[in-house]
C-alpha positions as CSV (number, residue, x, y, z in Angstrom):
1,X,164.4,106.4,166.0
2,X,165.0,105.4,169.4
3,X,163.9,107.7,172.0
4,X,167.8,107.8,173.9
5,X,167.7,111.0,176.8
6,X,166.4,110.0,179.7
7,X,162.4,110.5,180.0
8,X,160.1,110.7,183.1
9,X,156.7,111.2,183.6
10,X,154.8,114.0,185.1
11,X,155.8,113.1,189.0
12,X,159.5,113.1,188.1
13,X,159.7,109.2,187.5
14,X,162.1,107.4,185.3
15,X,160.4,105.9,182.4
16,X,162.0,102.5,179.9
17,X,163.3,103.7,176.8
18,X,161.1,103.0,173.6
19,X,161.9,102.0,170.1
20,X,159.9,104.3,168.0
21,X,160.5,105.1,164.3
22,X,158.1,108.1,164.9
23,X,154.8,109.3,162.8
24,X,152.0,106.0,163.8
25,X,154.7,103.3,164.2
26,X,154.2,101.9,167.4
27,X,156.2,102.4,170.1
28,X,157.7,99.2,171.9
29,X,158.8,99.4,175.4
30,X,162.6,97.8,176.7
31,X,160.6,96.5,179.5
32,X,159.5,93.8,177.1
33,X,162.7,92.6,177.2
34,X,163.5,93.0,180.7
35,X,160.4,90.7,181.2
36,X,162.0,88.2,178.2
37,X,165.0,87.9,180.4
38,X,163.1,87.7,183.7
39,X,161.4,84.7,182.7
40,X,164.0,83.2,180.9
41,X,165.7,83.0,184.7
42,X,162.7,82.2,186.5
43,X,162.1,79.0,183.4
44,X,166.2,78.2,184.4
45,X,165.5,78.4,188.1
46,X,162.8,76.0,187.8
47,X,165.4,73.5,185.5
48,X,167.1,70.3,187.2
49,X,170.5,70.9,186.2
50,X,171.2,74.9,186.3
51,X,173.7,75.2,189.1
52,X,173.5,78.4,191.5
53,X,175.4,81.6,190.1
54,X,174.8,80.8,186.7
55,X,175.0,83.1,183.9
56,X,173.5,82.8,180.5
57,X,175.9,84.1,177.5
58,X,174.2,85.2,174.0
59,X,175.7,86.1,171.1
60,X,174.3,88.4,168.6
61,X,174.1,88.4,164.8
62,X,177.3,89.6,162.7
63,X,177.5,92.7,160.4
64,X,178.3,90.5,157.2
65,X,179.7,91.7,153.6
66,X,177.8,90.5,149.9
67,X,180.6,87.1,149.0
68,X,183.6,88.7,148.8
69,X,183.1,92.5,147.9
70,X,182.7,95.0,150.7
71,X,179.2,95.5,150.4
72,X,177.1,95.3,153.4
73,X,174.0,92.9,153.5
74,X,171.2,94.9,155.2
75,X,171.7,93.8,158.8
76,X,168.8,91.6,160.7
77,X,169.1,90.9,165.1
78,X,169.7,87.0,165.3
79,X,166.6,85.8,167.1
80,X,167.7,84.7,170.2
81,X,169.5,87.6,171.1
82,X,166.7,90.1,169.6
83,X,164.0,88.5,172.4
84,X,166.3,88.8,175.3
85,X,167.9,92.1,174.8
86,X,166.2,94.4,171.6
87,X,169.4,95.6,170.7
88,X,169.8,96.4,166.5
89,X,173.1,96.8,166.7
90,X,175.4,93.8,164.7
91,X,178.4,92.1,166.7
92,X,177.2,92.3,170.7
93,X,177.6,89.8,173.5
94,X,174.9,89.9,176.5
95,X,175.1,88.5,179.8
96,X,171.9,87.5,182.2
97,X,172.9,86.3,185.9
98,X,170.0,83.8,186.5
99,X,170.2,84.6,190.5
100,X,169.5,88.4,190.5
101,X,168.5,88.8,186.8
102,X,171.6,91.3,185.9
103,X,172.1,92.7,182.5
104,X,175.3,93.0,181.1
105,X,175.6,94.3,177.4
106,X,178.5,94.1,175.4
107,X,178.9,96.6,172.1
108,X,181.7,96.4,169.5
109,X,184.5,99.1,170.6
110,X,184.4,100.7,167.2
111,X,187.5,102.8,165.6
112,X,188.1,106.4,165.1
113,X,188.0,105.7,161.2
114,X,183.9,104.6,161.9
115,X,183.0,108.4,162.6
116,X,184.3,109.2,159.3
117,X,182.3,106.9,157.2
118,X,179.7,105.4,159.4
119,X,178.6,108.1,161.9
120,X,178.9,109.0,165.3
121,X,180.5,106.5,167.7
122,X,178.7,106.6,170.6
123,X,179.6,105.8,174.4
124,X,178.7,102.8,177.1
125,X,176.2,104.7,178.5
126,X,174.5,105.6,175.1
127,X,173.6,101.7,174.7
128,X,172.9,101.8,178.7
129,X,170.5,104.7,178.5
130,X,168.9,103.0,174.7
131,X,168.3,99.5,175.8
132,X,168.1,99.7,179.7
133,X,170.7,97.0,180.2
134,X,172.4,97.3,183.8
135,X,176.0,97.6,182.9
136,X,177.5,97.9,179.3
137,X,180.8,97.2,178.3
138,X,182.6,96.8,175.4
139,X,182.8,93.3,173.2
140,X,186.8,92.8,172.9
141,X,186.6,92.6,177.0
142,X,183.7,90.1,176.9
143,X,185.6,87.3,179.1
144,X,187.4,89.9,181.7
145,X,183.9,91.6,182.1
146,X,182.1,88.8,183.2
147,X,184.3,87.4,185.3
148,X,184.5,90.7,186.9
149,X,180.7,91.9,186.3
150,X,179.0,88.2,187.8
151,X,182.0,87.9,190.3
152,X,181.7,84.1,191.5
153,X,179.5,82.6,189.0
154,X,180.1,79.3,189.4
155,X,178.5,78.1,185.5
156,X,178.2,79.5,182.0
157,X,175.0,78.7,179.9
158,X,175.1,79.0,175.9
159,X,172.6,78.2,174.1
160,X,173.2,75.4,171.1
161,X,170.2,72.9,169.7
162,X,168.6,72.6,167.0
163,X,165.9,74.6,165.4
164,X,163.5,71.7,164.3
165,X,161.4,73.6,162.0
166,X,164.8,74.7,159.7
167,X,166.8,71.9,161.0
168,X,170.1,74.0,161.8
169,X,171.7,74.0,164.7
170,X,171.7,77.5,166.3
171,X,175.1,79.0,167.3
172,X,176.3,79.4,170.4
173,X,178.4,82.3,171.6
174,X,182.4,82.1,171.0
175,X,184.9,84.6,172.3
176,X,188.3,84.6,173.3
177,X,189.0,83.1,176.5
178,X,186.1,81.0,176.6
179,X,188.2,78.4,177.7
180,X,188.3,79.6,180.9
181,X,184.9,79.5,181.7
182,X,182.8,76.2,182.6
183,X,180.9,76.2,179.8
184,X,177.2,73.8,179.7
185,X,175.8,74.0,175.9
186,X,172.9,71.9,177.2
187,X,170.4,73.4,179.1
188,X,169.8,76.4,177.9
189,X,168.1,76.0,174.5
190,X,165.1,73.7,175.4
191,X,164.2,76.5,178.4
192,X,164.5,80.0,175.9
193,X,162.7,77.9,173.3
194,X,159.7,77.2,175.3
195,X,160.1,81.2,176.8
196,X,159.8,82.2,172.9
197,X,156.9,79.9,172.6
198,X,154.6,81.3,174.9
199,X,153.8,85.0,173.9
200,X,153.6,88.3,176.9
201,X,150.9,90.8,176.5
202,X,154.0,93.2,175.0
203,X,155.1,90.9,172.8
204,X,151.1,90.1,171.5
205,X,150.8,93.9,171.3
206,X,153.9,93.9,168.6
207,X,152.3,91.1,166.9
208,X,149.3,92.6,166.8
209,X,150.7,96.0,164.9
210,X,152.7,93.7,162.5
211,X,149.0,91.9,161.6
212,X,147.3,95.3,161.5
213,X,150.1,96.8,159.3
214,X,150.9,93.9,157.0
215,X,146.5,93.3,156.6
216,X,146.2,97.4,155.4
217,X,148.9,96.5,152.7
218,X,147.3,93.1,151.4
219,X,144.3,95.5,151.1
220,X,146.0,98.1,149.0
221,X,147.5,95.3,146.8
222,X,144.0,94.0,146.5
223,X,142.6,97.6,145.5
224,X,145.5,98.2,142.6
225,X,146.0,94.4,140.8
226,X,145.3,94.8,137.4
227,X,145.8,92.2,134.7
228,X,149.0,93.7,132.5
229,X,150.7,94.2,135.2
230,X,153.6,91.7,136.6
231,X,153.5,90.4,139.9
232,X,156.5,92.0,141.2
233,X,154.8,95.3,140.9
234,X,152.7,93.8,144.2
235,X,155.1,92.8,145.9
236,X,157.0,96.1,145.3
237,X,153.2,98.2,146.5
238,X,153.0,95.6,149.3
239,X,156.9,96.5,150.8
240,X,156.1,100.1,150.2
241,X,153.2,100.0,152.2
242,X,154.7,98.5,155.4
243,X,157.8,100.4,155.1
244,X,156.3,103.6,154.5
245,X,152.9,103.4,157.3
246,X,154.7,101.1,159.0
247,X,158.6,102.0,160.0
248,X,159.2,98.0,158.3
249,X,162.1,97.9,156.7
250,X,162.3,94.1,156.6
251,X,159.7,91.5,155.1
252,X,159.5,88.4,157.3
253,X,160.2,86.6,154.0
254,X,160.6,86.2,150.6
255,X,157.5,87.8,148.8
256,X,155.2,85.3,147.4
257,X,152.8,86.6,144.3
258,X,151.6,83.8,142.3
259,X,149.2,84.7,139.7
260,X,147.3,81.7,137.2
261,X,149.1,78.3,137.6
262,X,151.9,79.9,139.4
263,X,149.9,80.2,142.7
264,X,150.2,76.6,143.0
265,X,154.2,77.1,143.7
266,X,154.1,77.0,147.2
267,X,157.2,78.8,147.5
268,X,157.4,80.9,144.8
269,X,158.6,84.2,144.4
270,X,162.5,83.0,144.8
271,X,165.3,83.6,142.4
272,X,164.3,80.8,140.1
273,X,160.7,82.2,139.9
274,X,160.7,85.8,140.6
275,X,157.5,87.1,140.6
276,X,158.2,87.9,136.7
277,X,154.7,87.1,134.8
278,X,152.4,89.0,133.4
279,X,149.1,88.8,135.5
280,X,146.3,87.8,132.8
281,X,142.7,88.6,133.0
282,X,140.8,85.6,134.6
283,X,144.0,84.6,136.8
284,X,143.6,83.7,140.6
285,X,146.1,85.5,142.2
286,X,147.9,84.3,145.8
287,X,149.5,86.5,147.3
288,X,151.4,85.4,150.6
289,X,153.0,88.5,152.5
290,X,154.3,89.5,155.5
291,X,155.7,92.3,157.3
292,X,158.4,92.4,160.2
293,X,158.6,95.2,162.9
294,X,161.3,95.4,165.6
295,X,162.1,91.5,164.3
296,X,158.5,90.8,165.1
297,X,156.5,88.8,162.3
298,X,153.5,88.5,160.5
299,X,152.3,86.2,157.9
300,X,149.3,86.8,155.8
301,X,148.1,85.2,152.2
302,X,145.3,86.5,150.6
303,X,143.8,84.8,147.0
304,X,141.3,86.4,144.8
305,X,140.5,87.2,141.2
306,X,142.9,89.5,139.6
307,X,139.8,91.0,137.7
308,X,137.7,91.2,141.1
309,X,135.2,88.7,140.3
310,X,135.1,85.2,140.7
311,X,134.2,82.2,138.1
312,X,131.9,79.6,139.0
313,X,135.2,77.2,139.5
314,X,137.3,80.1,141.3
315,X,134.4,80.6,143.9
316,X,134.3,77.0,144.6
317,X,137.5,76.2,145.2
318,X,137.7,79.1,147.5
319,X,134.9,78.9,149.8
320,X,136.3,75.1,150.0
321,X,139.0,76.5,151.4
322,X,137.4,79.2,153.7
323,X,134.8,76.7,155.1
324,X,138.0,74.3,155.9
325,X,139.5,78.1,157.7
326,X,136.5,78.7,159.6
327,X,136.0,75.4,160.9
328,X,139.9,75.1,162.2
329,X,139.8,78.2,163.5
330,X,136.3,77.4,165.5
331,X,137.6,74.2,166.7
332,X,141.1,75.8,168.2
333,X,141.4,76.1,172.1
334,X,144.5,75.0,174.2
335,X,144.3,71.2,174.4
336,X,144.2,70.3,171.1
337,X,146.4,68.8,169.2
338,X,147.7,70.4,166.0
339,X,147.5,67.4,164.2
340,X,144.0,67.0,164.5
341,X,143.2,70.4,163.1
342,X,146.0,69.6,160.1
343,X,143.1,66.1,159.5
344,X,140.1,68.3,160.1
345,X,141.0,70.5,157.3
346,X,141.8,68.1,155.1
347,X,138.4,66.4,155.8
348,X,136.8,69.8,155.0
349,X,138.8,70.0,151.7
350,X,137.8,66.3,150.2
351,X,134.2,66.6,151.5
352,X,134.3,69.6,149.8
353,X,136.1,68.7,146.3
354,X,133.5,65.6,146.8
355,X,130.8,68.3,146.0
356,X,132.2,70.3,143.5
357,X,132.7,66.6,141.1
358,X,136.4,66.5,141.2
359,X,136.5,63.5,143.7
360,X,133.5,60.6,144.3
361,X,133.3,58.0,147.0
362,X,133.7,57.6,150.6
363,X,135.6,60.5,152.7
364,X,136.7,58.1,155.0
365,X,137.9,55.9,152.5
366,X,140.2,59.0,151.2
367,X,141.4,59.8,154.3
368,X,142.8,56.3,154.6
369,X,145.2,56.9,151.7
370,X,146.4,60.4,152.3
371,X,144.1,61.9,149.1
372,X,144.0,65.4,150.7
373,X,148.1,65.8,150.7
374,X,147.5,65.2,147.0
375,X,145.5,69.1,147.2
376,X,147.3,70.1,150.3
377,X,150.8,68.9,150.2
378,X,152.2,71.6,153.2
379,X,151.3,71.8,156.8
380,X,148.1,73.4,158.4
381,X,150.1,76.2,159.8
382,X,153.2,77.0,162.0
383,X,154.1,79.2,165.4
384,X,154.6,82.5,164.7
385,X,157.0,85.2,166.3
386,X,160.5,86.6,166.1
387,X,160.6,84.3,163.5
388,X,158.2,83.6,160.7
389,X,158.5,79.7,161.0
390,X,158.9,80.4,165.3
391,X,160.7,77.7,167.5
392,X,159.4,75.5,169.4
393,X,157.4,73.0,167.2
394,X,158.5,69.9,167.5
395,X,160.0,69.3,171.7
396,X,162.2,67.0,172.9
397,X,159.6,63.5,173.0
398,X,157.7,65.0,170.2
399,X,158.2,63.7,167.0
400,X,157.0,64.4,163.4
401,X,154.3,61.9,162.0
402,X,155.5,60.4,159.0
403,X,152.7,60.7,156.9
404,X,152.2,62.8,153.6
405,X,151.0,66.2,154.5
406,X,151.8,65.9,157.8
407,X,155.2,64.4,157.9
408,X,155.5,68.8,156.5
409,X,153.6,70.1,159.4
410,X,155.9,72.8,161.4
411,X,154.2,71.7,164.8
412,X,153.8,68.2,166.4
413,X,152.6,69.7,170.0
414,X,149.5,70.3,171.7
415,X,147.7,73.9,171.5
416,X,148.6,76.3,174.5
417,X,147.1,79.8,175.6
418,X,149.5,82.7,174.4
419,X,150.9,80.6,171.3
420,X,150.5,82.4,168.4
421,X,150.0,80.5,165.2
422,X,149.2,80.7,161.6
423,X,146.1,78.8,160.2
424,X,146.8,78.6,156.0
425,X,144.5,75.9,154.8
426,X,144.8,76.0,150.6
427,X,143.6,73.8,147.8
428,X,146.2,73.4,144.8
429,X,146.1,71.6,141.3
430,X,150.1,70.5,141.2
431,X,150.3,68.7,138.1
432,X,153.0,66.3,139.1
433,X,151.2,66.0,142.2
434,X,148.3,64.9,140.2
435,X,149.9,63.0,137.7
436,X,151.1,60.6,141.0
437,X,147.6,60.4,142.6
438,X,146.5,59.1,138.9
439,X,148.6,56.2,138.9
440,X,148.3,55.4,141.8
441,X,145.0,52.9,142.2
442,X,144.4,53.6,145.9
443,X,143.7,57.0,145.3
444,X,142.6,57.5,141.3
445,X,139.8,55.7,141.6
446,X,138.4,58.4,143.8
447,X,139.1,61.0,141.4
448,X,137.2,62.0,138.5
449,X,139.1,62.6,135.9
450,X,137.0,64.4,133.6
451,X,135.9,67.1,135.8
452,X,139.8,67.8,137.2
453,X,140.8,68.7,133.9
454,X,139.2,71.2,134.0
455,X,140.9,72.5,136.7
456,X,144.7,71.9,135.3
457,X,146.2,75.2,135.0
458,X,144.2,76.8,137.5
459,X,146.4,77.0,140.5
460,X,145.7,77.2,144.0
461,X,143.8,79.0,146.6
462,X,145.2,79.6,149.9
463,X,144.1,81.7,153.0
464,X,146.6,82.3,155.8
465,X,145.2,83.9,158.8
466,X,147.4,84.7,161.9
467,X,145.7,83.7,165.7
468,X,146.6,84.5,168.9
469,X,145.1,81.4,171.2
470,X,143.5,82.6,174.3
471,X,142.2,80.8,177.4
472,X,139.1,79.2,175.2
473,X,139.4,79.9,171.7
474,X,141.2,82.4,169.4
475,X,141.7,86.3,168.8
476,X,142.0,86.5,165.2
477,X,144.8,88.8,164.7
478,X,144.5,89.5,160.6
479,X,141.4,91.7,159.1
480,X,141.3,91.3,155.2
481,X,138.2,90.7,153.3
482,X,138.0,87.0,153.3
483,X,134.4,86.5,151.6
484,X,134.0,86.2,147.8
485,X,130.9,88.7,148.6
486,X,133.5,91.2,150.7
487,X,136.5,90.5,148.1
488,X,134.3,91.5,145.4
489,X,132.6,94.5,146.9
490,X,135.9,95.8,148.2
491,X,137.9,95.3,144.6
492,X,134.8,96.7,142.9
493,X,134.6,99.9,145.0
494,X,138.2,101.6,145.4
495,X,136.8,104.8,147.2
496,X,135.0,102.7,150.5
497,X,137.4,101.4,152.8
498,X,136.9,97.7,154.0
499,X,136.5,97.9,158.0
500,X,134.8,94.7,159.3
501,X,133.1,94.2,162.6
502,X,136.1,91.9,163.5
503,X,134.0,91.3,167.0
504,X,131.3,89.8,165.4
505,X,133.8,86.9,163.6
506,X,132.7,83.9,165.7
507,X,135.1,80.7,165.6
């Protein structure tokens, strides 16, 4: 729900509208929005390029139908557009005029048959009052309302680049009569990219719920795994969870829940590989979830025993992993560069495999040939916001490093106070992966042969942690039991909650 009259506090005072799905969701102000677009203005001000009277034109997402029946798909803000105005609503336009900072929404004008089969059309000032916008108007009038609204702007800013992490180029707004307008497609989307990429205190405070949230549902997964059951059945406790204590209706992505060799598919849990098998006693499970509130993200995986108690070789391989964590996450500060921390986890991870007999010889000398994409073929970790894979990775003069492992890394750029990030070191047994490392003689001769056997068929470990960076280290965001000693404790006792002394975590 969205609390829509207007409300004032106890000396008679106005107060921003909330978006509030009641019972302990939380309840996010429109003034974090306001603030989005205020410093989207003061970032354009500040731009060589943005002419006086400028006004910046967004387009939001589209109510679209399942291929060519008339089902709706279940409707998700386009990202942009979510972070500068909060609106839910499908099919709206919004104006900012950089000078004064001036709102204008604009709502689809909906007809008469809607009320019938859709609900209650509501008025301008409904949307007014709901998402403190300045002025509201309808969609279809777009061009005449601007022209009219921002009388003598003298330039039009829409945002079109591309989103390096996916790739795509983002869309920018068309409408009729566009034509008219003196349209610059340029210099927008560099300036609300690096807005996105640097987090407010309202926006951290969302990210913080979606973390709290989306950890309390890992931990109820953890509690109720059982071998017999099928992996979908976590993924269906874990959705549960966040919608029901949560208000979160969407999942920030596909549900990964790899059990036995299939939590070395780093992306499964797609059509092709649908959660479907049968967790057996003995398999590792990795389970990689995340819930979305308001369009915010989160992005949590957590791997453990399905029976609650690690083997000699599952306990290994983990605390590999959570060594090559800990030390990334101590070693985090603004200043550094993400690359470094994508080597110094791999470094952990061979020094490590070095130890438990499936590798031999000089760390160094692995690091050389690009061994530890072999076990960790992804990236380190990626931003984190509206979006689960965020903007802003890879800037204009920063460029991927074309090297295995981190030729895949979602970020290229230096470390900065306010970004928030995921850190999801993992160690995998990929057979083909294997298979290539083993004929190749740069890197077999480091591996021992004998002793990786006995790891085929194992799968992979991964821990995903999400980290807010802060002027000289870190606020760890997610609170799971990462320890084997607190994983087994906690699956072992179902009635004793798991409440850490997050404080106390030093990185």
């Amino acid at each position: 729900m969205l609390c829509l009259q207007p409300q004032f506090d106890s000396f008679g005072c106005r107060l921003v509208p909330v978006y509030w799905l009641g019972n302990d969701t939380l309840r996010v102000s429109a003034a974090l929005f306001a603030e989005n677009r205020r410093r989207l203005c003061q970032g354009l001000k500040a731009k060589d390029g943005v002419v006086s009277k400028s006004v910046v034109v967004l387009q939001g997402g589209e109510q679209k139908q399942r291929y060519c029946t008339d089902t709706d798909l279940l409707f998700r803000q386009e990202s942009f557009f979510h972070w500068a105005f909060g609106v839910t609503e499908p099919d709206c336009y919004g104006a900012i005029d950089v000078d004064s900072g001036k709102s204008i929404l604009f709502v689809p004008k909906l007809p008469e048959s809607y009320a019938t089969w859709m609900g209650e059309i509501f008025s301008k000032e409904h949307f007014k009052e709901k998402y403190a916008a300045d002025e509201v108007q309808y969609a279809c009038d777009v061009s005449l309302s601007i022209s009219v609204g921002l009388q003598n702007h003298s330039g039009d800013l829409f945002s079109r680049g591309q989103n390096t992490d996916s790739g795509s180029i983002c869309r920018e707004a068309s409408f009729e009569g566009i034509s008219r307008f003196q349209v610059n497609n340029t210099l927008l989307h560099p300036v609300i990219v690096e807005c996105r990429l640097i987090k407010t205190d309202m926006e951290l405070e969302v990210l913080r719920y979606t973390n709290r949230v989306s950890s309390e549902a890992h931990k109820m997964v953890m509690k109720n795994v059982k071998p017999g059951q099928k992996e979908y059945e976590m993924e269906s406790l874990f959705q549960h969870y966040c919608y029901t204590k949560g208000g979160m209706r969407h999942t920030s992505y596909t549900c990964i829940c790899g059990t036995g060799n299939n939590s070395s598919v780093l992306h499964y849990g797609h059509a092709g590989a649908p959660n479907d098998k049968t967790v057996v006693d003995g398999d590792m499970c990795l389970f990689d979830m995340g819930g979305e509130y308001y369009c915010y993200s989160s992005d949590i995986t957590c791997s453990f025993p399905a029976n609650g108690k690690f083997t000699a070789d599952q306990r290994a391989i983990y605390e590999a992993v959570l060594k090559s964590s800990r030390t990334v996450m101590a070693a985090i500060k603004p200043g550094v560069k993400w690359t470094d921390m994508h080597r110094l986890a791999d470094r952990v991870h061979l020094e490590e495999l070095v130890k438990i007999g499936i590798l031999h010889g000089s760390v160094e000398d692995m690091l050389k040939v690009h061994l530890g994409s072999v076990f960790m073929p992804h990236g380190l970790g990626h931003l984190l916001g509206i979006d689960v894979h965020d903007v802003g990775g890879y800037p204009e003069g920063v460029d991927r490093i074309n090297e295995p492992g981190l030729r895949s890394l979602r970020m290229g750029r230096l470390v900065q106070e306010r970004m928030v990030l995921t850190v999801e070191p993992g160690i995998y047994f990929i057979n083909h992966l294997l298979d290539q490392a083993l004929a190749n003689s740069t890197q077999s001769c480091f591996i021992n042969n004998q002793v990786l056997a006995r790891f085929r068929g194992f799968g992979g470990v991964r821990i995903e942690d999400d980290i807010a960076v802060t002027a000289d280290g870190i606020e760890l965001l997610t609170c799971v039991p990462r320890t084997v000693e607190e994983i087994e404790a906690f699956m072992a006792d179902s009635a004793k909650p798991f409440s850490p002394d997050v404080k106390s975590e030093k990185f």
